[in-house]
N, C-alpha and C positions, 0 to 999 in steps of 0.2 A: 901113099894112098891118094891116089887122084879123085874119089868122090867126093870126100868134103867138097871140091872145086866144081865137076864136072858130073853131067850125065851121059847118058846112053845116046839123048838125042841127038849129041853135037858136040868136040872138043870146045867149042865157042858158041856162045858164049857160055863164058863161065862166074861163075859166083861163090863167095866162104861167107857161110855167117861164123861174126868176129866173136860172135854170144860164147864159141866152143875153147874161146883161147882164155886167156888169162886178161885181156882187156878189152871188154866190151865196147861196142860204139857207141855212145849217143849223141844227142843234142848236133852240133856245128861239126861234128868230127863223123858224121855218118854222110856229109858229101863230100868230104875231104878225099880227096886221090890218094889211092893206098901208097905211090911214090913218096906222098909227101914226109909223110913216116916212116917207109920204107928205101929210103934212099939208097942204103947199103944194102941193099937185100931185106930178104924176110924172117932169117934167124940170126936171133940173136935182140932182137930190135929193144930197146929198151922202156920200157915203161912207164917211167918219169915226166911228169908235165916238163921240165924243165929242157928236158932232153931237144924238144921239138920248140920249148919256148922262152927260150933263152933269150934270142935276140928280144921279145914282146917286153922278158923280165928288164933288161939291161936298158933299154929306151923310154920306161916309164919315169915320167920326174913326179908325178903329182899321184901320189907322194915317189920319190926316191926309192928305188926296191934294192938296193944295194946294204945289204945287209938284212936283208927279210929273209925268211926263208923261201929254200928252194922247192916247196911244197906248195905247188900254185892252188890246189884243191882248198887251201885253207882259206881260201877269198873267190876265186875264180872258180867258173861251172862250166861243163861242154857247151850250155848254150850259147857264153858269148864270151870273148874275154872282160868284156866289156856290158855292164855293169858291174863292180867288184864289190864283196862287202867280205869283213873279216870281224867273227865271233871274239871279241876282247875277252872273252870270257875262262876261254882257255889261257891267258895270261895268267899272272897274279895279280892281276890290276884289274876289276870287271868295272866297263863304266855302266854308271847310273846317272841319273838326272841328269842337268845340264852338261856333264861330261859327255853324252850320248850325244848332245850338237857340237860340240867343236870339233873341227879340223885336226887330222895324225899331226900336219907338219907343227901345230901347236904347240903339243907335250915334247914331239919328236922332232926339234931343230938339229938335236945334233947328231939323228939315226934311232933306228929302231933297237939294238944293242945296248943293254944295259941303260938305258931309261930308267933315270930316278921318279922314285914313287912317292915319294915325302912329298904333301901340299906346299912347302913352300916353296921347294924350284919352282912350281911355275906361276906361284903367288904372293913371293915374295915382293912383288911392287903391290900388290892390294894393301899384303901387308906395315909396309912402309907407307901407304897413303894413306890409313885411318889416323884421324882426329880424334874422333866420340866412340869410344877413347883412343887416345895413341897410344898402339902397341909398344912402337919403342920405349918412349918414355916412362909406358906403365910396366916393361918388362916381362910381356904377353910370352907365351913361350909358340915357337912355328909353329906347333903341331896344329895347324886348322882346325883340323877335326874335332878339336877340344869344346868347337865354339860353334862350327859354321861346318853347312851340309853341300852336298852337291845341288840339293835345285839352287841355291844361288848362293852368293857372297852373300848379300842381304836378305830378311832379317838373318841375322844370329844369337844364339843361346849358350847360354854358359852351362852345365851343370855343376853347381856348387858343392852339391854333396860331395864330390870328389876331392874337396880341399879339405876336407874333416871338419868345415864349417857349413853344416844343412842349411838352408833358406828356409824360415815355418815362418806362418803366421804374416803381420807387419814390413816383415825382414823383406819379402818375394816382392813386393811393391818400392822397394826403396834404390833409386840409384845407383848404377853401382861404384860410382867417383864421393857419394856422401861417406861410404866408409872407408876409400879407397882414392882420399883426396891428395896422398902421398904416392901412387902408384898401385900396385899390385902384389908386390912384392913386398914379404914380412910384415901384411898387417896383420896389427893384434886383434886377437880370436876373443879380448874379453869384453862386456858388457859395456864396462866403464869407459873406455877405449874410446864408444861412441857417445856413450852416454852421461856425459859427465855432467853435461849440463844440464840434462833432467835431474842429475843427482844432485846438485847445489841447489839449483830452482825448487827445490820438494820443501814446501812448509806447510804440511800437516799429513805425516808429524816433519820437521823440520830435519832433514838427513846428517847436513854436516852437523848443527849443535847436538845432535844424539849419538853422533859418533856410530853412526848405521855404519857396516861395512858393503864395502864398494863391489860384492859379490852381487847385484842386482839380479840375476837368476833365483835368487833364492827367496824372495819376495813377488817379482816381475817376470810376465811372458814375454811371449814373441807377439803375443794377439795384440796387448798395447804397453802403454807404461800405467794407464790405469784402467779399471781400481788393479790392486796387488792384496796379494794374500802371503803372510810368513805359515810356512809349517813349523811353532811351536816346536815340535819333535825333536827338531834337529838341535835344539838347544841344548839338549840332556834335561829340559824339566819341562815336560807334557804339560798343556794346560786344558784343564778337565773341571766340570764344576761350573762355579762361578766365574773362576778364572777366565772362562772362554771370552767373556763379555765385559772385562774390564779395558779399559785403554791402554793402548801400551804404557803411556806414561804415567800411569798408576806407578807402576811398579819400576821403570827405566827414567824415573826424575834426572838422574844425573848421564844419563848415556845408554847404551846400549852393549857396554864393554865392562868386563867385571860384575855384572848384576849379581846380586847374592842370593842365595834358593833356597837359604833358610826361610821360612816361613814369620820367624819373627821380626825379620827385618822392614817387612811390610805390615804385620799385626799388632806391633808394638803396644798400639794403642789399645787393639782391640784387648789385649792381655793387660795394660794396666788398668780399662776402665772398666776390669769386671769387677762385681760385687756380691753377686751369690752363684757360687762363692769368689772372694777377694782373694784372686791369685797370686799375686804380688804378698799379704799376708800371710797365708798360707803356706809361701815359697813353693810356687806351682811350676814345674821345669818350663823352660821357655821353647821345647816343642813342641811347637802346637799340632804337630799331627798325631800325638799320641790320642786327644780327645776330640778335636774336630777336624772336620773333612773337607773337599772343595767345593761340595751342596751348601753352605753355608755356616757362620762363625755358630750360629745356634738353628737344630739342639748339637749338644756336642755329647759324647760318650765315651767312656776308657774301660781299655780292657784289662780289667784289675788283674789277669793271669799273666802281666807283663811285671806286675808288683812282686812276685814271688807268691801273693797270697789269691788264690783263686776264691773268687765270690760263689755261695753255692746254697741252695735253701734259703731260707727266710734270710741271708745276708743281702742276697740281688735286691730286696726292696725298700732297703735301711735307705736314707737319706745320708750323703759323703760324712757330712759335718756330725752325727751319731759317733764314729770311731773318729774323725779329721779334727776333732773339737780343737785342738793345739794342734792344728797348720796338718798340712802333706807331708815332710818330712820327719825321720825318724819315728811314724808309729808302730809303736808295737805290735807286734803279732801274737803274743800270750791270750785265750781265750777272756784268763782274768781281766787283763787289761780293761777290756768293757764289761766282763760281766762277775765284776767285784760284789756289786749288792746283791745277782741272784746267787751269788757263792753264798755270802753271807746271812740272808733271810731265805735260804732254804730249808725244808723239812721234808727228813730230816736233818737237823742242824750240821751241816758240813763240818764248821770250825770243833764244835767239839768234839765229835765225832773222828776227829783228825782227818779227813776226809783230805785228797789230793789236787791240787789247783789245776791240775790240768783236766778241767772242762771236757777235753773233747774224750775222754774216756767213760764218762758216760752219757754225755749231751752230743746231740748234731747239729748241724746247722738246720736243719726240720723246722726245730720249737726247743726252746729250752724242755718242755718237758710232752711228750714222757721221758723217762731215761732208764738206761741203762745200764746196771749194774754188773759186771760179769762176775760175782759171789764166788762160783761155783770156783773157777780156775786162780784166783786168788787169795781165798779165805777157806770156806768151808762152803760144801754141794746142797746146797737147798733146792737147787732146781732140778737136780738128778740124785738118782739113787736113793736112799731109804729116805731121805727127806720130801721127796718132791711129791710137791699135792698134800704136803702134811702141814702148812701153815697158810695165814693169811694175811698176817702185815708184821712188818717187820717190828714190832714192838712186842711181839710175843717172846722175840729170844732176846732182841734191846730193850732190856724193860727204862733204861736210863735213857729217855728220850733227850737230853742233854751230852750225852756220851754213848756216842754208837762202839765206843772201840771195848764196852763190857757187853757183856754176853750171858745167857744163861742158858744152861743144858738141863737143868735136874726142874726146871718147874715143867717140863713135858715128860720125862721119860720116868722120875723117879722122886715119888714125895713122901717116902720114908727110906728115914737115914737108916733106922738100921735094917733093915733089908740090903740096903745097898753098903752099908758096913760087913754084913754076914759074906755077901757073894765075892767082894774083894779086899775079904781078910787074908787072904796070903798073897794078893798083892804091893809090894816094898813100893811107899811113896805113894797110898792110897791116901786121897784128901778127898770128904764128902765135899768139893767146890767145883764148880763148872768150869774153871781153868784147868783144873785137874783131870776133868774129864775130857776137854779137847787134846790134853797132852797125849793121851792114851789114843786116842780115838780122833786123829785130825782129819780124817775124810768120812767121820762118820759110819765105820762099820763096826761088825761086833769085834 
């Protein structure tokens, strides 16, 4: 097809826009004589920077292209060969900061070819010339980067957090040769390590004679070494109450190791110099949390449902020493036990009455009186059935106000004998006596 080239007007002159092929013209290569590309003719020609600039590749020293690739487009443009610049970015390597001014031949003495990328090829003498501190001696490890950025060698940063020992507080201001006066390598992570001689130096309270332990965390921050605060808690015995505001050496006279949590160990005194009541007398158990608390030794208060005997009605407001008269130990729990003389002068008269000592069947804790009797379900139904609402005190069927356990039947229902001779004459074992009559008739029916 001779148009691409030529027109109607003229086999010559002629012209190809190169737009229609596969490799456009621009820049310096649109006055370029088609010969010069075209050397061997026009098919076939090959499309490769390299093809036509090879010799340009081959005679450049600054840098070396020997061993570059053969893709000149990767640095070089149609406009010139010259100015060149090459995108790092496509590497694995992208520079940044100060890497962006030095010189290829720098990194690249020995070729562009596998190029090690580790900071210390080419910083290994930085590395070997630091003093404050000396990496060698302290055992720094190459990796730069651990430390120090590309805008320069200097300053540099450690991140500490990385060693599983954080910087807070005190810590971020301090040296890094005052904990690290041995190197860098295997120091100890614990408090005391550094701080030992805050921990001797401490007298009040004085560390070594209280035999503090050397866990300084557990008292002390990072923000200083004083003031310091213990979390109690961790002891196994919370301090709560008054506790909170005693000295330590209240309680930790001999150390801080072994302390004892019994309460008596500390209130000894307070337990032998009571007097009302005299506990030590008394034999009043020696723990003391059963009746006071960490508000203070007094009021104190015990929860008599820990006794076996729960306090209930009129007992809650007795005074201890009413039932305690003979000490805390072994009192009796029988209602008699304290209430002997209302057993005894009551009316009516219990004792001869043969009446039963256990109180709480018919007394409560309420009031000794009124009381109650339950007649009905133990003796004979006064309160139900033909009897009930038929009398008014009990001395109408006890006429022996000295002996409740006689009875009479026949002064209400029957005051002639022989009436009641006639109706249970053919009853065998008939006695005109009110014993006789209940034998017959013990719930009172006909």
């Amino acid at each position: 097809m001779c148009t691409p080239c030529h027109t109607t007007s003229g086999w010559t002159p002629a012209s190809l826009d190169h737009n229609i092929t596969r490799f456009p013209l621009t820049g310096a290569h649109l006055a370029v004589a088609c010969n010069q590309c075209h050397a061997s003719g026009y098919t076939g020609t090959s499309t490769a920077c390299v093809a036509c600039h090879q010799t340009a590749a081959t005679g450049v020293h600054d840098p070396d292209h020997t061993g570059l690739s053969s893709d000149c487009s990767q640095c070089h443009t149609t406009s010139g060969w010259k100015p060149a610049t090459f995108d790092h970015n496509l590497t694995r390597f992208a520079l940044t900061g100060a890497h962006q001014q030095v010189s290829c031949g720098h990194c690249h003495t020995n070729g562009y070819s596998g190029a090690p990328m580790q900071c210390d090829a080419c910083h290994h003498t930085d590395y070997l010339g630091v003093i404050d501190p000396n990496h060698v001696s302290a055992g720094f490890s190459t990796d730069c980067a651990s430390c120090h950025t590309t805008s320069g060698w200097k300053p540099a940063s450690f991140d500490h957090g990385q060693t599983g020992f954080a910087l807070t507080g005190a810590h971020r201001s301090v040296t890094c040769n005052s904990c690290h006066a041995s190197g860098f390598t295997g120091t100890a992570s614990a408090c005391y390590a550094c701080h030992g001689a805050d921990y001797s130096g401490a007298t009040n309270p004085n560390h070594a004679l209280g035999n503090y332990p050397t866990l300084c965390e557990q008292c002390h921050t990072t923000s200083a070494w004083t003031p310091a605060s213990y979390d109690h808690n961790l002891s196994g015995f919370p301090l709560t109450g008054a506790h909170t505001s005693v000295a330590c050496n209240k309680c930790h006279i001999t150390g801080f190791a072994g302390t004892p949590t019994a309460c008596y160990a500390c209130h000894a005194g307070d337990y032998t110099g009571v007097t009302d009541p005299n506990h030590v007398a008394a034999g009043f158990p020696t723990t003391c949390q059963r009746c006071h608390s960490t508000t203070g030794w007094i009021p104190a208060s015990f929860d008599h449902s820990q006794s076996g005997f729960p306090l209930t009605g009129a007992h809650t407001t007795l005074s201890c020493n009413r039932c305690h008269a003979n000490g805390y130990t072994g009192t009796p729990m029988e209602c008699l036990a304290c209430h002997g003389p209302d057993y005894d002068g009551a009316t009516p008269d219990h004792t001869a009455a043969g009446f039963p000592t256990t109180c709480q069947t018919c007394h409560t804790t309420v009031a000794w009186k009124p009381a109650n009797w339950d007649h009905d379900a133990q003796y004979f139904p006064i309160y139900s059935g033909a009897h009930k609402d038929k009398w008014g005190n009990c001395s109408e069927c006890h006429v022996d106000p000295a002996n409740y356990a006689t009875f009479e039947c026949i002064l209400c229902h029957e005051h002639n004998q022989t009436s009641m001779d006639d109706k249970h004459k053919e009853e065998q074992g008939y006695h005109y006596l009110s014993t006789a009559c209940y034998s017959c008739h013990p719930r009172g029916r006909h």
